[in-house]
Backbone bond lengths (Angstrom), bond angles and torsions (degrees), N, CA, C in turn:
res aa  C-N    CA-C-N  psi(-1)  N-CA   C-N-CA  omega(-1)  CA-C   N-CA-C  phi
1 X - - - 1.468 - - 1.527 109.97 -
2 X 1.481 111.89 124.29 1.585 99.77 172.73 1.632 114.41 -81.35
3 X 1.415 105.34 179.26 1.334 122.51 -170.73 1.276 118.42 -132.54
4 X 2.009 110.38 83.51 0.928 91.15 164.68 1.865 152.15 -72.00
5 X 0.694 110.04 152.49 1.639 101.89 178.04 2.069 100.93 -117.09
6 X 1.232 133.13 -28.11 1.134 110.50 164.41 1.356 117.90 -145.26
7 X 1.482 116.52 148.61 1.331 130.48 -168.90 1.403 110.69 -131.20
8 X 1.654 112.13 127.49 0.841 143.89 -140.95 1.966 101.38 -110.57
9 X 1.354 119.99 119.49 1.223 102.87 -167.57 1.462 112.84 -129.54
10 X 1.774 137.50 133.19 0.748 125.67 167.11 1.418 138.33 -69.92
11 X 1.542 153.59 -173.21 1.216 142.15 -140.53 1.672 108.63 -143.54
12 X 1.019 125.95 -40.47 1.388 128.60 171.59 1.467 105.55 -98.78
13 X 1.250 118.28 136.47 1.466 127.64 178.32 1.513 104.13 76.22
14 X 1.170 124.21 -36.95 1.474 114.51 163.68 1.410 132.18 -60.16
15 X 1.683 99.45 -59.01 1.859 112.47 -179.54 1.838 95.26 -93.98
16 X 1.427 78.28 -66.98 1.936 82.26 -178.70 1.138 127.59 -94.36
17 X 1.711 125.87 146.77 1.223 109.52 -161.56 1.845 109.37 -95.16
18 X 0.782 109.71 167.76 1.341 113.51 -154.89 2.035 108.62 -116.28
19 X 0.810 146.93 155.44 1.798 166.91 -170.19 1.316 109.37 -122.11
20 X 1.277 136.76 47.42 1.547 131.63 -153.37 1.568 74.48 -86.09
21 X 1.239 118.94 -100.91 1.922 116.80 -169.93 1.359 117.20 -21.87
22 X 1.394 99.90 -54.59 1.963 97.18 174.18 1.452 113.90 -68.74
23 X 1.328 130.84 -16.86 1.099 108.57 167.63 1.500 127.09 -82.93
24 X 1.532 121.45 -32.46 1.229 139.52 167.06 1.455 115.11 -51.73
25 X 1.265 116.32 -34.55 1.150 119.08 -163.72 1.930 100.78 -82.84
26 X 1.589 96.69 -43.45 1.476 122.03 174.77 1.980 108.48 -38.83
27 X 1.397 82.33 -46.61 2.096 108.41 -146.70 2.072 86.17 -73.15
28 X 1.792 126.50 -41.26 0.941 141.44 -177.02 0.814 105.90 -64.35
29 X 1.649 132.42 -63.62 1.382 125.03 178.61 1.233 126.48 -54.81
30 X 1.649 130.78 -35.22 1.314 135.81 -156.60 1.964 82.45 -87.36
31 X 0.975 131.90 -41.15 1.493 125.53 -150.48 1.334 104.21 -83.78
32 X 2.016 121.79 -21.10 1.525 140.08 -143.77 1.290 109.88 32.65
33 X 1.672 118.83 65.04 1.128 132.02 165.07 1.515 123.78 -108.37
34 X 1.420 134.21 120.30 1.548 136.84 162.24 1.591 121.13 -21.80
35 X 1.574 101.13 -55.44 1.231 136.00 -156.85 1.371 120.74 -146.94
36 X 1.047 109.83 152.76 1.802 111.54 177.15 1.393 104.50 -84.89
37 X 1.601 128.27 107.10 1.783 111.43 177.01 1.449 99.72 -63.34
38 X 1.270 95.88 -178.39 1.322 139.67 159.73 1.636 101.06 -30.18
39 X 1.257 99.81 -110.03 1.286 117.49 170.49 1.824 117.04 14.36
40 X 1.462 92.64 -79.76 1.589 98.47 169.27 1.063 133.09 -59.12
41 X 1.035 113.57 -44.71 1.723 118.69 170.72 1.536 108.29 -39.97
42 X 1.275 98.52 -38.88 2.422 105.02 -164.92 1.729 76.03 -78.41
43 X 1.055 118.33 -22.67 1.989 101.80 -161.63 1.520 94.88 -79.26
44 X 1.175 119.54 -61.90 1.395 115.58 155.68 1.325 138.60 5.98
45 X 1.334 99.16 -83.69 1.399 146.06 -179.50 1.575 91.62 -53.11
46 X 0.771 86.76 -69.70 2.371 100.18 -167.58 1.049 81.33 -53.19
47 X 1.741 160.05 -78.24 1.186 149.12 -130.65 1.531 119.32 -101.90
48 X 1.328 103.44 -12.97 1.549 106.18 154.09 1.366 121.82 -70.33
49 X 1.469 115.61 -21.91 1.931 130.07 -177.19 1.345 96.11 -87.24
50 X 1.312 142.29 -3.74 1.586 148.48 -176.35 2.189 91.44 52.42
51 X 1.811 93.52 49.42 1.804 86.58 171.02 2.187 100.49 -101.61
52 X 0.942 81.68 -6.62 1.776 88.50 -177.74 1.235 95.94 -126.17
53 X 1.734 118.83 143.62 1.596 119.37 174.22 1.419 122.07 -84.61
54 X 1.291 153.30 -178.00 1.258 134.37 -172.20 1.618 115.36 -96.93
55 X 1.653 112.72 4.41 1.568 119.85 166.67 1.682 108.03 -84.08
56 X 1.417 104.23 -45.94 1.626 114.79 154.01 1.548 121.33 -28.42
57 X 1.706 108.41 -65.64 1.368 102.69 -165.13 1.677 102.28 -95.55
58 X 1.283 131.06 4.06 1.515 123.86 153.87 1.667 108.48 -89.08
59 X 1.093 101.35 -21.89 1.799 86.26 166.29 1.410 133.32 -66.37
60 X 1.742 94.76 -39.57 1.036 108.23 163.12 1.459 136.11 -31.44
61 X 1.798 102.01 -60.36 1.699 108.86 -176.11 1.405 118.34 -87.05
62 X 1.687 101.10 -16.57 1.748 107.08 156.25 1.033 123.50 -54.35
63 X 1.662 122.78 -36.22 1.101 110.35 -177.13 1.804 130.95 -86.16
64 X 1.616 87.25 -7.08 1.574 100.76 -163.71 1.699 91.34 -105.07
65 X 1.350 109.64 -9.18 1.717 85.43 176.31 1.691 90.18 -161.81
66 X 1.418 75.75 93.87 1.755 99.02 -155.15 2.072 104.55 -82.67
67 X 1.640 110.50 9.05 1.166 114.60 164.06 1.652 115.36 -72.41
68 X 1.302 106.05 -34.67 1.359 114.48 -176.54 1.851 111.47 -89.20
69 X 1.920 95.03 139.43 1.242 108.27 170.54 1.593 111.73 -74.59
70 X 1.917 105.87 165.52 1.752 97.57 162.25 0.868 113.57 -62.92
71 X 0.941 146.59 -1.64 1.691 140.79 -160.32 1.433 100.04 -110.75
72 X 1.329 131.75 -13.58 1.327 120.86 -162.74 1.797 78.20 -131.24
73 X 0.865 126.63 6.01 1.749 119.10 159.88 1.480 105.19 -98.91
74 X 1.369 125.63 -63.03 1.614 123.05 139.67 1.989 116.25 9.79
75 X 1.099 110.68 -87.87 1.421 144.22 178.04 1.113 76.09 -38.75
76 X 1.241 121.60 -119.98 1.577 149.57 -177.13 1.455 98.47 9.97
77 X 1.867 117.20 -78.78 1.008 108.51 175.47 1.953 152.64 -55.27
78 X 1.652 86.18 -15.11 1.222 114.21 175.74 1.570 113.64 -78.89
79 X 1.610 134.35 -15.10 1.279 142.34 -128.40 1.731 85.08 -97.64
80 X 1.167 108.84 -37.59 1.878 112.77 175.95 1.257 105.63 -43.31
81 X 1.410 136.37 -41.88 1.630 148.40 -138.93 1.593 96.56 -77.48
82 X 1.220 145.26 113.06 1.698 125.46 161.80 1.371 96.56 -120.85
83 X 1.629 106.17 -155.12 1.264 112.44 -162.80 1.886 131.94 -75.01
84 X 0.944 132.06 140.77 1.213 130.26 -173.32 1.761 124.35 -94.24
85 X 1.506 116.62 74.80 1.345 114.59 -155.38 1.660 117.50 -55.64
86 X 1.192 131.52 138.54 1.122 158.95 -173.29 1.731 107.70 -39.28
87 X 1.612 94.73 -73.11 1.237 97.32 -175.18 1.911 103.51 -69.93
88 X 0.796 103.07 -6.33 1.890 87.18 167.09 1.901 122.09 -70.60
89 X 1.102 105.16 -15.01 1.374 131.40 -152.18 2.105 83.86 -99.92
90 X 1.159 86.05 -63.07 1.818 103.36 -178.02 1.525 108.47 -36.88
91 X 2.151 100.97 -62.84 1.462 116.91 178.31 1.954 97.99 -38.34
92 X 1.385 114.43 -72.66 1.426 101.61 -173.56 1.117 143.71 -42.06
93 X 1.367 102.11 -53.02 1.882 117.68 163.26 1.357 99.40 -37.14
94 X 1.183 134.51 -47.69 1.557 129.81 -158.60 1.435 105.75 -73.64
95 X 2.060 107.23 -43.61 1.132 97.27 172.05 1.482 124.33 -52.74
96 X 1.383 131.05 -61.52 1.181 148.35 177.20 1.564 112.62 -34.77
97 X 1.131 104.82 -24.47 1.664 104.78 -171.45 1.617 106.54 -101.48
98 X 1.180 102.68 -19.13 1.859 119.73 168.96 1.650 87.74 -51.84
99 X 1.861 120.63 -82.44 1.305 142.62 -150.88 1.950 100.42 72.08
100 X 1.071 91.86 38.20 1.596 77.56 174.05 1.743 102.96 -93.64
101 X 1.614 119.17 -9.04 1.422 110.33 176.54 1.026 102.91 -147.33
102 X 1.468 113.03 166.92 1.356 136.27 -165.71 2.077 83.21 -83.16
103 X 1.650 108.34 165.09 1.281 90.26 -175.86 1.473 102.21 -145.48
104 X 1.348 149.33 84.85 1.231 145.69 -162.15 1.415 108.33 -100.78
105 X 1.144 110.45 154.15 1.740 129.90 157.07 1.484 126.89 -127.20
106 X 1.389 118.02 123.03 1.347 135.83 -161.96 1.239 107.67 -132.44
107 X 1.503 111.50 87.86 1.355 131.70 178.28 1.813 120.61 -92.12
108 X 1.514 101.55 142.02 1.636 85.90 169.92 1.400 102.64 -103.03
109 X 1.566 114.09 99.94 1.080 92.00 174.23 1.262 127.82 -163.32
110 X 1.431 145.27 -170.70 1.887 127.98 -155.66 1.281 120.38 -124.73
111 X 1.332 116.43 159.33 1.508 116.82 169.00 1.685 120.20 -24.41
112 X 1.907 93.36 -82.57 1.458 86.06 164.52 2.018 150.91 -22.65
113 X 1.339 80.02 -46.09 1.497 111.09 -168.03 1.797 101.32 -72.21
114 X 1.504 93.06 -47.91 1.877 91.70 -178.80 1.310 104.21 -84.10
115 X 1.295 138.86 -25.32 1.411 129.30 170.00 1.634 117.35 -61.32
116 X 1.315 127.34 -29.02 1.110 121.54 -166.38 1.950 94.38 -93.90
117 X 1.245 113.15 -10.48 1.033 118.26 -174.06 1.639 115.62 -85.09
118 X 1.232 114.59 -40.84 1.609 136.65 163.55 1.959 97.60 -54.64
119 X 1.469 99.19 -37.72 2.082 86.93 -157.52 1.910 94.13 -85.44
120 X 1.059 114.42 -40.49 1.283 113.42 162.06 1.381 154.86 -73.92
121 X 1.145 105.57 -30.97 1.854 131.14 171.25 1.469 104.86 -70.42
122 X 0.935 137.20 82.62 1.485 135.67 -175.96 1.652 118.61 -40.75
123 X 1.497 96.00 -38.46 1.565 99.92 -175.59 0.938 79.02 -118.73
124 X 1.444 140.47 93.17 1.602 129.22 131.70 1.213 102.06 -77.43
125 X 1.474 140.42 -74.28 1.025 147.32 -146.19 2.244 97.48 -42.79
126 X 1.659 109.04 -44.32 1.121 119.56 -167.98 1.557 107.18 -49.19
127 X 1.585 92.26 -47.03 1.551 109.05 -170.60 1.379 111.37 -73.03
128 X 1.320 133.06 -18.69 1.713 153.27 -167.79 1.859 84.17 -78.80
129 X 1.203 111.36 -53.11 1.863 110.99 -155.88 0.962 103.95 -56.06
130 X 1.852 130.38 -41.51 1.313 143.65 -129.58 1.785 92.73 -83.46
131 X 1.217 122.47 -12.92 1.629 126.99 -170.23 1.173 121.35 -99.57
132 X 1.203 146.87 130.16 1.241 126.39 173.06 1.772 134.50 -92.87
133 X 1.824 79.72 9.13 1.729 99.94 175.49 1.328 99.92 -160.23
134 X 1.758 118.30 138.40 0.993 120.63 -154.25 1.356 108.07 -134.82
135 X 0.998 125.84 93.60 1.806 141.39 -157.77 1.520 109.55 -96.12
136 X 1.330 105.59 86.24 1.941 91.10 154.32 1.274 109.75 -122.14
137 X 1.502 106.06 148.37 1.254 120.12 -175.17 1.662 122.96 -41.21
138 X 1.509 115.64 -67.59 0.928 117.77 167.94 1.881 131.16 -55.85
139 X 1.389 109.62 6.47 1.792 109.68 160.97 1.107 101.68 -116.41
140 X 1.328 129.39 -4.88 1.664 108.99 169.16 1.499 98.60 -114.14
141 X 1.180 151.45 17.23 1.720 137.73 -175.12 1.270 118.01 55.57
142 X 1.279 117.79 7.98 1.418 115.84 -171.05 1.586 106.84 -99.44
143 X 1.304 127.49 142.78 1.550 120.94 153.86 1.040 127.36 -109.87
144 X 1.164 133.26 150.05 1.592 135.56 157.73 1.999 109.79 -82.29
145 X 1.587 100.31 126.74 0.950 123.91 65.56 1.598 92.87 -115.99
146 X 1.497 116.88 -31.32 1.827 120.66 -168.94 1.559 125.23 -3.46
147 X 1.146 120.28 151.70 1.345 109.93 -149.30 1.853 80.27 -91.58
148 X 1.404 126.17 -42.90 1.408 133.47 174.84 1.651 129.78 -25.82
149 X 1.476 100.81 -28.71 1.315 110.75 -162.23 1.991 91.35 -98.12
150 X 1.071 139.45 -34.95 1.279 159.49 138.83 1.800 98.94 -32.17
151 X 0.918 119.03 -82.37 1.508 102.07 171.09 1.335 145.89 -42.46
152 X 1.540 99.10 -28.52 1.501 140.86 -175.88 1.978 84.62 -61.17
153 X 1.285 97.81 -60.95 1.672 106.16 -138.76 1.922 91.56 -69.62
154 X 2.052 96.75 -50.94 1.976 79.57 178.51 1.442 122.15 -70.55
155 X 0.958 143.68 -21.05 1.885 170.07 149.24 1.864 89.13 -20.06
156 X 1.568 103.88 -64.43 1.604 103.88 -161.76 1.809 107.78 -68.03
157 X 1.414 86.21 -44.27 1.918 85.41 -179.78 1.103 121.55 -124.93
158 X 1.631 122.71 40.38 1.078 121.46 144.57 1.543 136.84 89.68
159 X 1.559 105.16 9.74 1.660 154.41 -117.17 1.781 61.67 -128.67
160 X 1.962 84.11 137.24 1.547 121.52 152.38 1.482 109.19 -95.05
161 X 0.720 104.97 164.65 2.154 107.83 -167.36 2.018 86.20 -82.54
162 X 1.393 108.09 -53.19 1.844 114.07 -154.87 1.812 84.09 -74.49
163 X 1.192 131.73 -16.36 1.449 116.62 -171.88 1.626 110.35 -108.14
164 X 1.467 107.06 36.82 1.690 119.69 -168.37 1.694 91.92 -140.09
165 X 1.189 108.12 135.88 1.823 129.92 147.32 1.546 129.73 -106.84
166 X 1.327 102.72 114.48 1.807 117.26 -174.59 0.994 90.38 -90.64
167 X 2.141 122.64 139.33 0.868 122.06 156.23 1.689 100.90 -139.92
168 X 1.743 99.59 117.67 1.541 110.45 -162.67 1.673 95.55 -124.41
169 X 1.022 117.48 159.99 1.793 124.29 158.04 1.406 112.31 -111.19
170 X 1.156 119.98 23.90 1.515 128.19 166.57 1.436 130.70 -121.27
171 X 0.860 128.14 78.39 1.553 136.39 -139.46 1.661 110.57 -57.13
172 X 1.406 107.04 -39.17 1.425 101.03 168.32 1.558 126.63 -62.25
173 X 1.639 107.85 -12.10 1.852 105.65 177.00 1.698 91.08 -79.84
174 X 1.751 115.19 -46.56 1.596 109.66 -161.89 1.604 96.76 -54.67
175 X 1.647 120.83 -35.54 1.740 107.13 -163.14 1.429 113.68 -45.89
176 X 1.653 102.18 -63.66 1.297 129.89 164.50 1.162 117.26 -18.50
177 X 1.027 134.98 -42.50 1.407 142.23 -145.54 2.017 111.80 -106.77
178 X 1.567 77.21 -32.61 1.968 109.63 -174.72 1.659 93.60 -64.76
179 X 1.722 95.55 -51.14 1.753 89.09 -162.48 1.555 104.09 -63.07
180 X 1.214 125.41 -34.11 1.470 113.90 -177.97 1.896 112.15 -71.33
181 X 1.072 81.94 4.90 1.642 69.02 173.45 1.927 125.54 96.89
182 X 1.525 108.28 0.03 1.313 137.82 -160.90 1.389 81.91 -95.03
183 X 2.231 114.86 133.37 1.667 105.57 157.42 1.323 105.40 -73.93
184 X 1.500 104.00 169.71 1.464 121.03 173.50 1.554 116.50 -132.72
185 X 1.074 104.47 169.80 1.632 130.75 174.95 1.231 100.69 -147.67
186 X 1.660 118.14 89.10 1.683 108.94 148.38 1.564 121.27 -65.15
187 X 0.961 112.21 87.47 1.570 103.72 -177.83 1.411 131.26 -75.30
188 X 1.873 90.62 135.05 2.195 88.57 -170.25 1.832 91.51 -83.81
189 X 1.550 109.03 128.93 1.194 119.70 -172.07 1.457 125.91 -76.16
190 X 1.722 84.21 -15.67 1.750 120.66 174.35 1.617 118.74 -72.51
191 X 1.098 133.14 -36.28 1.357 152.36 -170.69 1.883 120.56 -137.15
192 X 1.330 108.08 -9.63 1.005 109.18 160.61 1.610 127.41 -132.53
193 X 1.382 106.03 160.63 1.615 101.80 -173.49 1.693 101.88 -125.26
194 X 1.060 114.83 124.82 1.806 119.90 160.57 1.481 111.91 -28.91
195 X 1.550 129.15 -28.03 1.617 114.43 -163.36 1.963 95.92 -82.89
196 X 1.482 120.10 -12.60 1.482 123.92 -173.74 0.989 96.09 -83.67
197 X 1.668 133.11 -5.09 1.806 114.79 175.31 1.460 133.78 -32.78
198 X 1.131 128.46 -22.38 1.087 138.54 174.36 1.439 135.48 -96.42
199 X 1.999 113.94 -24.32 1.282 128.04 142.49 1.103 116.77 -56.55
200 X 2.159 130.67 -45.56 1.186 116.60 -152.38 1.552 101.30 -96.26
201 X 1.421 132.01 -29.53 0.651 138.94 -141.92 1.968 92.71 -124.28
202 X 1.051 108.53 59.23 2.070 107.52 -156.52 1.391 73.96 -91.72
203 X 1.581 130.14 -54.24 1.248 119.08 -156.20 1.238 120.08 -56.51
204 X 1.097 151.49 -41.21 1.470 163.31 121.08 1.910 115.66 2.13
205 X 1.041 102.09 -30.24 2.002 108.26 -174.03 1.744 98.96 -130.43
């Protein structure tokens, strides 16, 4: 049986719940787009790595769909964000007060996205303490799924891959993560909840 000592946790669909369809569906209508091109996706992409700043990537869609205000590109982009349940917040504190593991979070994720998250999340800051390393994409350049950003994280603290637990709802970050040798929990965000880590996942502890 291995032993983990730290587990590594993702941020949307894990703590907070997330609008992926409603937002896409949201992001299509406001733009009168079929599909998301190309194009956007890399704009995306670049501004989730914090390689473009967030006046950069609202200029960007101002300029390309120049009906829309920042504020309603703002919106738009924010529409993914939902609610952040309580007792998920609780589950951690408990972890943290155990100290039986090291406790990280490795988010992909943006200016925008964490600002609206700070003005709304009442206890973010509470939920920020509970970690002892605090990973978002856009302040370190790194993304998930990349195998780099995974190296990034055991490299910084010192972490064996077999003595670490990933817990992602995106299956291509958990693959990533598998090949180095790190356990996982892709978690279905639909039927499962992060506070059962320890029922679903017994085999592992």
């Amino acid at each position: 049986m291995s032993t983990i000592k730290t587990i590594i946790f993702d941020f949307g669909d894990v703590f907070i719940n997330l609008d992926k369809e409603g937002a896409m569906k949201n992001a299509l209508d406001i733009f009168e787009l079929d599909e998301l091109p190309e194009d956007l996706i890399a704009i995306n992409t670049l501004y989730e790595q914090g390689l473009i700043s967030s006046e950069e990537f609202i200029e960007f869609y101002t300029d390309n769909f120049q009906k829309l205000s920042k504020n309603n590109i703002i919106d738009a982009w924010n529409f993914i964000l939902k609610d952040f349940p309580k007792n998920r917040l609780e589950f951690l504190q408990n972890l943290k007060q155990e100290n039986k593991y090291k406790l990280i979070l490795l988010s992909n994720t943006n200016e925008i996205h964490i600002n609206w998250v700070k003005e709304k999340v009442s206890f973010y800051e509470e939920f920020k303490s509970c970690f002892d390393q605090f990973y978002l994409s856009h302040e370190i350049n790194l993304r998930k799924p990349n195998e780099d950003i995974y190296q990034f994280v055991l490299k910084q603290n010192n972490l064996k891959a077999e003595e670490c637990l990933f817990i992602d709802d995106t299956k291509d970050n958990t693959d990533t993560a598998s090949k180095l040798g790190i356990h996982i929990w892709n978690i279905d965000e639909t039927k499962e909840n992060v506070i059962d880590l320890f029922s679903i996942k017994e085999d592992l502890f």
